[in-house]
N, C-alpha and C positions, 0 to 999 in steps of 0.2 A: 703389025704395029709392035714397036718394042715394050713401051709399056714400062717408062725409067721411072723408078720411084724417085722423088721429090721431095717428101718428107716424110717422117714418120713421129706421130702422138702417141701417147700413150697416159690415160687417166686410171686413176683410183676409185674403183668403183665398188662401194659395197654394200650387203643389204643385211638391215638386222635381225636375222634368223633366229637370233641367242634368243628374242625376245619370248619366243614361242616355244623355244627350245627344240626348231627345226636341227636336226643335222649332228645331235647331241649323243654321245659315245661314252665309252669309260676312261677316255684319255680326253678328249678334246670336250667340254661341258658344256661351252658357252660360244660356239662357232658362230659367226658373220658369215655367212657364204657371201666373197668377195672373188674381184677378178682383176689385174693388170691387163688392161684393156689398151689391144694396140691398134691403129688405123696407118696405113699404108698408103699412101697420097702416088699417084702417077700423070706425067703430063700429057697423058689421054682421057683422064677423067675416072680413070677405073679404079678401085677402091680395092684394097684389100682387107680384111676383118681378123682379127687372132685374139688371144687371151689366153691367161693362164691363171688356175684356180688357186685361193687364198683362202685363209679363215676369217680374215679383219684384221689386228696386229700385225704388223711389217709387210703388207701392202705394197709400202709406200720406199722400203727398201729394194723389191722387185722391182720398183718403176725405175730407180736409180740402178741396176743393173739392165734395162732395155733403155736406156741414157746413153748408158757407156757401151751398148753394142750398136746403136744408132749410124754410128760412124761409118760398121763396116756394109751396110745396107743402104743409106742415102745414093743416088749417085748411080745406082747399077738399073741394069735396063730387068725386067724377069725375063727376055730372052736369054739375055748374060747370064742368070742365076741357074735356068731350067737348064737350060744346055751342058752346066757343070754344076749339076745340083748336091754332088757330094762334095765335092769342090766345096764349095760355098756352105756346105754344113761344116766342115772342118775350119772355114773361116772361122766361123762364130764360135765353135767348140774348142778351138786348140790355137787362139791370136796368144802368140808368147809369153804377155804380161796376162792377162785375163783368165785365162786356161790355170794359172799357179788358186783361183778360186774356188775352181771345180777339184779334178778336170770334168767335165761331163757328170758335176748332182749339184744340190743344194741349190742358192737360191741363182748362182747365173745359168744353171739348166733351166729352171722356172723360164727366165729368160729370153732366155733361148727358144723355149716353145712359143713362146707367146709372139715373138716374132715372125718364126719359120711358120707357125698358124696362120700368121696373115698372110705368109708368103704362098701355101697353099691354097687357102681361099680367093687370093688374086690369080692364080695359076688357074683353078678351077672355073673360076667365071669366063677365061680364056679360053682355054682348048682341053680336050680329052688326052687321055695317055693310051701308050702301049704297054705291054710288056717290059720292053728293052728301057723304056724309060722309065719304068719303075724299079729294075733294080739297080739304074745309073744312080737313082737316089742317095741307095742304103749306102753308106760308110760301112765296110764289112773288117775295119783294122778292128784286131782284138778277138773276130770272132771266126776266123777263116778254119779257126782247130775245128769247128762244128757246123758251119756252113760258109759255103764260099759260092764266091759271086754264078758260076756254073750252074750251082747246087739249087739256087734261088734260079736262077730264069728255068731251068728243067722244070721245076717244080710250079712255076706259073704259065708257063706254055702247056703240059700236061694235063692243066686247070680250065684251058681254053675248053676243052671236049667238058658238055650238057653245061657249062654257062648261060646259055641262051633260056636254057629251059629254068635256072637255079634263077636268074633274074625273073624271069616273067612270076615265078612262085612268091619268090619277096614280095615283088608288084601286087602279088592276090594275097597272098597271106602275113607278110612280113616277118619280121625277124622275133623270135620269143623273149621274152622278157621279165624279169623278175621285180618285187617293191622291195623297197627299205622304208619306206614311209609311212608305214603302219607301225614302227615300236622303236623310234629312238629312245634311247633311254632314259631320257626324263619325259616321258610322257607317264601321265596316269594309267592306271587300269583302264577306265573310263574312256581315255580318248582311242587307247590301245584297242578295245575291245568295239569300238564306232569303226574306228577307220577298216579293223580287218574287217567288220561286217560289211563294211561298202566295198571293199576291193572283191570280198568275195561274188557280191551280186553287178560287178562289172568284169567279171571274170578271170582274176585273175587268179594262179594254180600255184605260183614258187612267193614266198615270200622269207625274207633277213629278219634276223634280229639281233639288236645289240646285245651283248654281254659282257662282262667282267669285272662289274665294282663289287658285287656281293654275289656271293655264290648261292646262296637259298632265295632269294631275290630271284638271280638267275631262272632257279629251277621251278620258281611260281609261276614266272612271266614266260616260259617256253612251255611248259605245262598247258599253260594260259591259252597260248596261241596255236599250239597244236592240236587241243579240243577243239576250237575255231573251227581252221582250215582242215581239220580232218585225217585219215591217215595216207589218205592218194596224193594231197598235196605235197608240195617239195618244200624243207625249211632249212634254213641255212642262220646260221650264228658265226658273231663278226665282236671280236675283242681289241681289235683296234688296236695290238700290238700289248696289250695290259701283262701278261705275264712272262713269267721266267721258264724256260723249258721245262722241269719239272711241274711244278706248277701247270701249266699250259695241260700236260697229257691229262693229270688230276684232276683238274677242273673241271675237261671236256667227257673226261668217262664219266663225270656222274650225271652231263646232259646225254649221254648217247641214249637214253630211254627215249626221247624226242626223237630220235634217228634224226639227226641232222646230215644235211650231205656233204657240209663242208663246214672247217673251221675255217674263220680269216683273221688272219695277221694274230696267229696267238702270239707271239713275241718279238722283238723288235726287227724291224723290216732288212737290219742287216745280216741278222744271224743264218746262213744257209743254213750251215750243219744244225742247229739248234730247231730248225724247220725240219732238214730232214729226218732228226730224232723222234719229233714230234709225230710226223709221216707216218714213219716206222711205227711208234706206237698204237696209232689208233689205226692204223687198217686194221687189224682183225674187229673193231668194231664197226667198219664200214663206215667210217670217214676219216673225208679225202681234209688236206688242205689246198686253204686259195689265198695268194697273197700278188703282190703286185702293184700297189697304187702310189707305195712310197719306194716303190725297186728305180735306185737313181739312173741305171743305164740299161743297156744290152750288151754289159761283162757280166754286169749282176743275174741277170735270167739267162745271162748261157750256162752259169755256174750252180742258180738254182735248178735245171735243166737238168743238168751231168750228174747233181748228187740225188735225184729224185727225189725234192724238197718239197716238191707242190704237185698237185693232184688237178689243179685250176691254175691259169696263166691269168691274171688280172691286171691287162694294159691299164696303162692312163693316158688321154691325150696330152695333160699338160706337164704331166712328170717325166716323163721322157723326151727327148728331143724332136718331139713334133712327127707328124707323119713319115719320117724318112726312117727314127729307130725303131717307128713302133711296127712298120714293116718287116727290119728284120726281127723284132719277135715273133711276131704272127711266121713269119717262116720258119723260125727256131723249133716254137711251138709244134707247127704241123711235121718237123722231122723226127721231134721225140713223142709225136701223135700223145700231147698234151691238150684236153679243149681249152680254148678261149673263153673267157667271162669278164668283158671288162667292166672298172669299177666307173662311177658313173657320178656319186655322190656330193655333187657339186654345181655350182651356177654353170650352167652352161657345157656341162659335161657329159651330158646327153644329147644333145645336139651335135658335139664333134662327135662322142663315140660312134654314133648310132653307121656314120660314115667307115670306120674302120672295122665294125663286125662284122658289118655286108660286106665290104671287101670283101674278109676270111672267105666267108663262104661261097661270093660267087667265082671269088678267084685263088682263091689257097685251097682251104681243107675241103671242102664241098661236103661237111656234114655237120648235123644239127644236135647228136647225141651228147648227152651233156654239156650243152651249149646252151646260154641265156646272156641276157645284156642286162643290168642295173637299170634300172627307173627310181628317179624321186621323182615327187608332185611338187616339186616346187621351183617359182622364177620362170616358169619356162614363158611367163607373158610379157615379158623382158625383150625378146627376141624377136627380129621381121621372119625368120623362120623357124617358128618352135618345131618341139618334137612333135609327130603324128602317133599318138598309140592308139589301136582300134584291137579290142578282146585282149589284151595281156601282150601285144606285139607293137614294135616299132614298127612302121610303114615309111616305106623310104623316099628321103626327102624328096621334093622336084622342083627343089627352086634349084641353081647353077651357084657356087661357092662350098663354104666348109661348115655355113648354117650356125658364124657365131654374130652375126652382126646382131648389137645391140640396139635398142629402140633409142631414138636421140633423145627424146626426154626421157626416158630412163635411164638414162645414163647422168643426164645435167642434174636431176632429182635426187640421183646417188651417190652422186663425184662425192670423195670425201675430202675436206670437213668440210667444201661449201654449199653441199648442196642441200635442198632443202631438208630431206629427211634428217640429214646429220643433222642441221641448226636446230630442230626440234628437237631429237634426243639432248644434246649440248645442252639446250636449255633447261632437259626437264635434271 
């Protein structure tokens, strides 16, 4: 069956996070975890599900960029698309007039994922892949200096030997996993000091923490959290891009008493060199950096790759161009034997990721060492397939898609402005 898409919707969906002060950073204070929410209509009935993650504010300009890419998707069968699926990623990334937005970031990338998401999860509900048709995927212009199409199927054929046995292990153990959701940064002591005491007696071992509005601040609340979880646990601090290089190396030498294992995003998500300075500095203190959630393409992580910027690779499903770039990361990745961690920190970004780290591992890198997936606890009841965590591990999906379809009244309860949650807030 060809399986022609017919239409494609796309709503404004968001939820008010800021209330609670779920998802709160030293840049971002007052986050909506929101999603441009796309559905994929076919004249067999089959459905496709995608999104791409928002804060709340311009939303609703993302939806007007999956308007304007509408066009080049109605119409086509997903046999047409699977068949030349690079093809078809270059439609949407490089149409003559549209391409002068990007090329390939900001928000018709957004876009762009949220499309090619659905297009994966109608793909998925359909048929299985091979090798060969996973790296007919990758669009590999721009990064053939570092891996080329050869380089990537070697590298996934090679992957085939103890897959069998890497899957059955997922199945029994699943994939590890770290929280953020024990110390955004406007949380109390109080809630801080509740939540890690429940993560810990649910088992979990790595946990994040915000930083970089106030530096003594900082060093009470990691302080804080480290007496907590102990010195065996693993903790990680995430500045959400707040400083200036200088600043950034300052700031984090006087938490390395905490031993953290990584910084993330000490300075703005474009700066390579400015990362790899940063790099440079703090190894001798035994942290790495992780960045990645705001890296607009796969020229940006080939280059933070080449200059040894980052210590952690931190895909995003909806920052990047959907399962086809973040592929050739993950191969990028495993050539410059960089681990994988992606970031997660959003509606529904758990759900897609959890798909793309099993990959990694049952089919690219096939190792676990320094490797963990992002977890928040929140929204995932939004979802017909939420995430599964069992002892601090993701367990891997078994429904057939890309695990974002949203709950239809959650979705009408959330549509913005009319749906009911919004007219309440409106109101108050």
């Amino acid at each position: 069956m060809s399986h022609k898409i017919v239409n494609l919707r796309v709503r404004d969906v968001r939820f008010p996070t800021s209330l609670e002060q779920h998802g709160s950073d030293a840049m971002h204070t007052d986050p909506d975890y929101s999603a441009a929410y796309v559905v994929l209509d076919t004249d067999s009935g089959l459905k496709g599900f995608g999104l791409t993650f928002t804060l709340g504010k311009g939303t609703e300009i993302v939806l007007c960029a999956v308007k304007a890419l509408a066009g080049l998707v109605i119409g086509k069968s997903l046999q047409e698309i699977v068949s030349n699926f690079r093809g078809f990623y270059r439609l949407l990334t490089s149409d003559g007039q549209m391409r002068w937005l990007g090329p390939e970031k900001g928000v018709i990338h957004l876009a762009t994922a949220a499309v090619l998401n659905a297009v994966w999860d109608l793909w998925a509900r359909a048929e299985g892949k091979d090798p060969k048709q996973i790296v007919s995927c990758i669009d590999f212009r721009y990064i053939t200096d570092v891996l080329t199409e050869e380089e990537a199927l070697d590298i996934l054929v090679k992957a085939q030997e103890g897959k069998k046995q890497r899957e059955d292990q997922m199945l029994k153990e699943g994939y590890p996993a770290y929280t953020t959701s024990c110390a955004w940064l406007g949380y109390s002591d109080q809630q801080l000091k509740q939540l890690c005491s429940d993560a810990l007696k649910s088992g979990w071992t790595r946990f994040k923490v915000k930083v970089g509005a106030d530096l003594e601040d900082d060093i009470r609340r990691c302080r804080l959290i480290r007496q907590m979880i102990g010195p065996s646990s693993t903790l990680m601090i995430d500045a959400n891009q707040r400083w200036d290089v200088a600043e950034a190396i300052s700031w984090v030498s006087r938490l390395a008493e905490v031993k953290p294992l990584w910084i993330e995003e000490p300075t703005s998500p474009d700066d390579i060199l400015g990362h790899a300075a940063i790099s440079k500095a703090l190894a001798p203190l035994g942290i790495g950096v992780a960045t990645g959630e705001q890296c607009h393409n796969r020229v940006m992580f080939k280059q933070f790759l080449q200059a040894s910027a980052l210590q952690f690779v931190q895909i995003d499903s909806c920052r990047l161009g959907s399962v086809n770039e973040n592929l050739a990361v993950l191969l990028m990745a495993y050539k410059f034997q960089v681990p994988v961690c992606p970031h997660a920190g959003g509606v529904g970004l758990c759900e897609l990721v959890q798909h793309l780290i099993l990959f990694d591992y049952i089919c690219v890198s096939a190792d676990l060492r320094n490797r963990m997936c992002e977890y928040v606890d929140h929204l995932h009841e939004h979802f017909t397939s939420p995430v599964v965590i069992q002892d601090a591990h993701y367990m891997p999906p078994k429904d057939p898609g890309y695990s974002c379809e949203m709950l239809e009244e959650s979705v009408n309860r959330h549509e913005y402005p009319e749906g009911d949650i919004w007219k309440q807030e409106i109101k108050k």
